[in-house]
C-alpha positions as CSV (number, residue, x, y, z in Angstrom):
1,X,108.1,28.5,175.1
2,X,107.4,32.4,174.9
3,X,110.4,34.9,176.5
4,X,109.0,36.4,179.4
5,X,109.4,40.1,180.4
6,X,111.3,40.0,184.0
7,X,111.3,43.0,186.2
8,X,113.3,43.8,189.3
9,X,111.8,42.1,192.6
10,X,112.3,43.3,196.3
11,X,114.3,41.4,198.2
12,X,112.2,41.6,201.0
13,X,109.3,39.8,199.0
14,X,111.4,36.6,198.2
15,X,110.0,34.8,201.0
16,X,106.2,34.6,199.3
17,X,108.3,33.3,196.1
18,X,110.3,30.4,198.1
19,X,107.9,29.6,201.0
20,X,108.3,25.9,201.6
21,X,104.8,24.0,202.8
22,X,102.3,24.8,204.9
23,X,101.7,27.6,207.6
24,X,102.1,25.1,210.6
25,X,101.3,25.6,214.8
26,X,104.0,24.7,216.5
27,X,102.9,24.1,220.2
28,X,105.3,24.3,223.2
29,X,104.8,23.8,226.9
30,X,107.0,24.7,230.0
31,X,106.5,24.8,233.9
32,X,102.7,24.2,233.0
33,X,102.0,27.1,230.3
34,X,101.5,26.4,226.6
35,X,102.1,28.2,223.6
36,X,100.7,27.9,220.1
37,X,103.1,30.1,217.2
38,X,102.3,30.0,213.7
39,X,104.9,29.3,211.1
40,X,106.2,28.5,207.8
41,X,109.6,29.0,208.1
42,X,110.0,25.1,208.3
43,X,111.6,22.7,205.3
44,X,111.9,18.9,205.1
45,X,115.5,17.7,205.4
46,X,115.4,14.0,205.4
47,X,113.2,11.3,205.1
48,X,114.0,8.9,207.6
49,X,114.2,10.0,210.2
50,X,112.3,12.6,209.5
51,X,114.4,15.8,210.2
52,X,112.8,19.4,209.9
53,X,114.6,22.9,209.7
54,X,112.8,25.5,211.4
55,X,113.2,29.2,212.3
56,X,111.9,30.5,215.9
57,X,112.6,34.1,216.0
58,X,114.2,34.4,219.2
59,X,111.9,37.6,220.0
60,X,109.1,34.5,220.5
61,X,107.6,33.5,223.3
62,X,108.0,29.7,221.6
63,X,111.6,30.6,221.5
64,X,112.8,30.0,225.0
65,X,110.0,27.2,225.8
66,X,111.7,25.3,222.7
67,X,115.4,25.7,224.0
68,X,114.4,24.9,227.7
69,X,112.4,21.8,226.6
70,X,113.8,20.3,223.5
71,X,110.5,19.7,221.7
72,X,107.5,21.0,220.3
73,X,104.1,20.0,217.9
74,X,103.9,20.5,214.5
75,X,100.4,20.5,213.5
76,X,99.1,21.2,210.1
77,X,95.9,23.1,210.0
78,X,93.7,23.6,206.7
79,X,92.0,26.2,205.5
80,X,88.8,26.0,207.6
81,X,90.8,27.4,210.6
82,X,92.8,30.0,209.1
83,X,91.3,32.8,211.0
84,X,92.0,31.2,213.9
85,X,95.9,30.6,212.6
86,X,96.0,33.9,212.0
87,X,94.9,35.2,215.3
88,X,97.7,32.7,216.7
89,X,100.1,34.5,214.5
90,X,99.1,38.2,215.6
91,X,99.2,37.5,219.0
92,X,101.8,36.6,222.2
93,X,101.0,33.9,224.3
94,X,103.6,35.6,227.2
95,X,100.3,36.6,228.8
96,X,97.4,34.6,227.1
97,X,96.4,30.5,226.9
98,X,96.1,30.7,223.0
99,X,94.4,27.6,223.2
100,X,91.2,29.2,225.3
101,X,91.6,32.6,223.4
102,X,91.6,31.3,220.0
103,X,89.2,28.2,220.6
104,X,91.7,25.7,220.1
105,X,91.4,22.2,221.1
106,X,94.6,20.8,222.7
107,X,95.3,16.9,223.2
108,X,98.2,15.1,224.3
109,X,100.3,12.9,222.3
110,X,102.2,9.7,223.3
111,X,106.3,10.9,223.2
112,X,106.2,14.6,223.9
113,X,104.9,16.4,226.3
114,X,103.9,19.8,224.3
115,X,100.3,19.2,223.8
116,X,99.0,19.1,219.8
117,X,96.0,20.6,218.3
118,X,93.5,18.1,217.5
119,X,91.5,21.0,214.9
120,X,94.6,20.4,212.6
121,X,94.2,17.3,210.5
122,X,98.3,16.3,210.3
123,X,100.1,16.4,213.9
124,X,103.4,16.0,214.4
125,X,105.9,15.0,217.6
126,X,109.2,16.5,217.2
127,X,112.1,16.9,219.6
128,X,115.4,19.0,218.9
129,X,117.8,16.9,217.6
130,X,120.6,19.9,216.9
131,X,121.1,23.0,218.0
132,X,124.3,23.8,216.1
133,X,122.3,26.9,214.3
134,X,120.5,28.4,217.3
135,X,123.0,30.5,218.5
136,X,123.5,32.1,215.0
137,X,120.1,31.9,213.1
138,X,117.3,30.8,215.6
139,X,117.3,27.9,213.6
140,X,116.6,24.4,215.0
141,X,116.9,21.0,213.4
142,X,113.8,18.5,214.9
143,X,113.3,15.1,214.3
144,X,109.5,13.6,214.3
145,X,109.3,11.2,216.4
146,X,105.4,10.5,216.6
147,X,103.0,11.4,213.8
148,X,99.2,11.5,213.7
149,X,96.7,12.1,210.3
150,X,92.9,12.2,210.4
151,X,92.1,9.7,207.8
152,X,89.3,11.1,206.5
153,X,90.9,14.4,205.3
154,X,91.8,13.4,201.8
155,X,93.0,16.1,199.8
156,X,93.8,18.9,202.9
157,X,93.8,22.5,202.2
158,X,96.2,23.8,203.3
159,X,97.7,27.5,204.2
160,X,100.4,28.6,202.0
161,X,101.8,32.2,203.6
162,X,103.1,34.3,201.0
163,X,103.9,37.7,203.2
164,X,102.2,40.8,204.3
165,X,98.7,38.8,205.0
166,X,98.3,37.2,202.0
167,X,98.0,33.1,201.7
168,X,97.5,30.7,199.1
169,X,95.3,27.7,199.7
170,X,96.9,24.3,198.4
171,X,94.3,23.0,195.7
172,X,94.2,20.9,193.0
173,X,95.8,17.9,193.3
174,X,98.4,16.0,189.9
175,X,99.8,12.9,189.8
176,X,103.8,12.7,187.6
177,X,105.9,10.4,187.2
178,X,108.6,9.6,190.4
179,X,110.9,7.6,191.4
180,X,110.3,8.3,194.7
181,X,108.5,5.0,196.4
């Protein structure tokens, strides 16, 4: 294995070196208005159930439509939409139905009543299952209780958000050795 030369690294670009998964929407709906927020501040923290830790900067609209109402979508978009992620990303839905803005596409699922973006192939029903980081570091703890896949999206491409407008789409796909079943 060759040495390689290291050189100092700004803190504030550690996030594009540890983002977790996917850019993701989370939908959220109260007193009959929806939101759509892109994110990737999201990790996987157990299997089953399936828990997920995610940030919601409490400057977002999302924010206080997720406190009030205890759930939210997930839904994983590919590459095909990213402009349309993007624009979801750069702009407030205080004042605007991102859904007609953005031409976005929303369905409802069967346990939550947040609607879910059927462009997206993945979609996921979470509700809040602990709030003990809220307070502290806008971070919520969701447990999925519904989840929907478009089974003919084989090998999704996904957006990988590495900072300051730059992605990385998921590509190639290997197969090592796990003991995972």
């Amino acid at each position: 294995m060759t040495k390689r030369t290291k050189r100092k690294f700004p803190l504030s670009g550690v996030y594009g070196l540890l983002e977790p998964g996917p850019v993701v929407l989370v939908t959220t709906a109260f007193k009959g208005k929806t939101n759509i927020m892109a994110m990737s501040w999201h990790a996987m923290l157990e299997f089953v159930p399936p828990l997920v830790a995610c940030v919601v900067s409490n400057r977002n609209h999302s924010f206080e439509m997720l406190r009030k109402t205890g759930e939210c979508g997930i839904n994983i978009p590919t590459a095909e939409i990213a402009r349309k992620v993007v624009k979801c990303g750069n702009t407030s839905g205080r004042d605007i139905d991102k859904f007609e803005k953005h031409g976005l596409t929303a369905f409802r699922g069967a346990m939550i009543g947040a609607p879910l973006v059927a462009e997206c192939y993945a979609n996921l029903e979470c509700r809040v299952v602990d709030r003990c980081g809220v307070a502290k570091y806008n971070l919520f703890i969701l447990e999925v209780v519904e989840a929907w896949v478009d089974p003919a999206e084989k090998l999704p491409r996904t957006l990988h958000h590495c900072g300051k407008g730059i992605f990385r789409i998921a590509g190639k796909k290997i197969e090592l050795p796990s003991r995972m079943p």
